[in-house]
C-alpha positions, 0 to 999 in steps of 0.5 A: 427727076433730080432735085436742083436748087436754082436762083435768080438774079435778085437772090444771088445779088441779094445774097452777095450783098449779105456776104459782102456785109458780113465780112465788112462787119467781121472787118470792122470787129477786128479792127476795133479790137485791134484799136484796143489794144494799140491803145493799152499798148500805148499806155492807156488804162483805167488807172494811167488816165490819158496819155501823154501829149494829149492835153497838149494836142487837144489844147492847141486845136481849141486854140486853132477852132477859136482863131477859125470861128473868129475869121469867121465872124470877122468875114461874116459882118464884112460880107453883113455890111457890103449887102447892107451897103449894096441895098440887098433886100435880104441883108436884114435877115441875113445879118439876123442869122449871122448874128444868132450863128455867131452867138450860138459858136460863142455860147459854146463852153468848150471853144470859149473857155 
């Protein structure tokens, strides 16, 4: 009698599973260290700070988010007062939620500054 090693269907896609996720994570460890170092390439250390023309992206995407939230809000009370002026029997509570929505994004310190 000669011992053999068998497995099943569910075993073997249990145990491709296994693999496949482990080279994902392998994967997915090099290529952090390699973001790592195309950042310290670029000039990024502990002591440099940021690096150039960040602050200038990130200041113009706040610009960009406040003038979004804006039309929001301005498509949100147009669409408010047509319910309200088609008798809508939910427009009070949607004016409601309208209302605290636009007050929760305007609270916000880092879009309202």
């Amino acid at each position: 009698m000669t011992n053999t090693l068998t497995i099943d269907g569910r075993a073997a896609d249990w145990l491709l599973s296994a693999a496949i996720a482990a080279a994902a994570l392998a994967g997915v460890m090099l290529w952090a260290g390699a973001a790592a170092h195309a950042l310290q390439a670029a000039g990024l250390t502990a002591k440099s700070g940021a690096i150039g023309g960040v602050d200038t992206f990130v200041a113009n995407l706040t610009d960009n988010v406040k003038w979004l939230v804006a039309t929001g809000i301005g498509l949100a009370v147009a669409i408010v007062g047509l319910l309200f002026m088609t008798g809508h029997s939910r427009a009070h509570d949607i004016a409601i939620k309208a209302g605290l929505g636009a007050a929760i994004i305007v609270g916000l310190g880092g879009i309202s500054k």
